[in-house]
N, C-alpha and C positions, 0 to 999 in steps of 0.2 A: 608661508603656507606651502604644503605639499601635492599638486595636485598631478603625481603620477598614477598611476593606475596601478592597484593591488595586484599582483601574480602568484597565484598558488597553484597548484595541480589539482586534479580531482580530489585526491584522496585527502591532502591538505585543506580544503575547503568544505570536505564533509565530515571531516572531523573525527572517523571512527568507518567501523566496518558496515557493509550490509550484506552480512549473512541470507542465504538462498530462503531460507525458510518462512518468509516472509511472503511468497508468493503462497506460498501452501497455504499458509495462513488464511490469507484473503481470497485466495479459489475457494477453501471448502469452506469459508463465512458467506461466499456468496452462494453454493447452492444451497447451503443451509436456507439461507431465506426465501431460496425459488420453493424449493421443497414446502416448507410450511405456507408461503403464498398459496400456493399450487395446494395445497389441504385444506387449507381457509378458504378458499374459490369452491372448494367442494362440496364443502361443508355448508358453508353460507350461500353458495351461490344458485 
């Protein structure tokens, strides 16, 4: 039995890239949802 410990680099271990655009993604999803909170609060509230 093998019990060394796997060594990979980052990028070997994540298997693929992570493009920047993913942050944009999830910035403008999240004020999407502030926004329409924020309109539902007003509306209902």
């Amino acid at each position: 039995m093998n019990d060394d410990p796997v060594k990979a680099t980052k990028t070997e271990a994540r298997a693929g890239s992570t493009p920047g655009i993913v942050r944009y993604v999830l910035g403008f999803s999240l004020a999407l949802i502030i926004i329409l909170f924020a309109l539902l609060l007003l509306y209902w509230g």
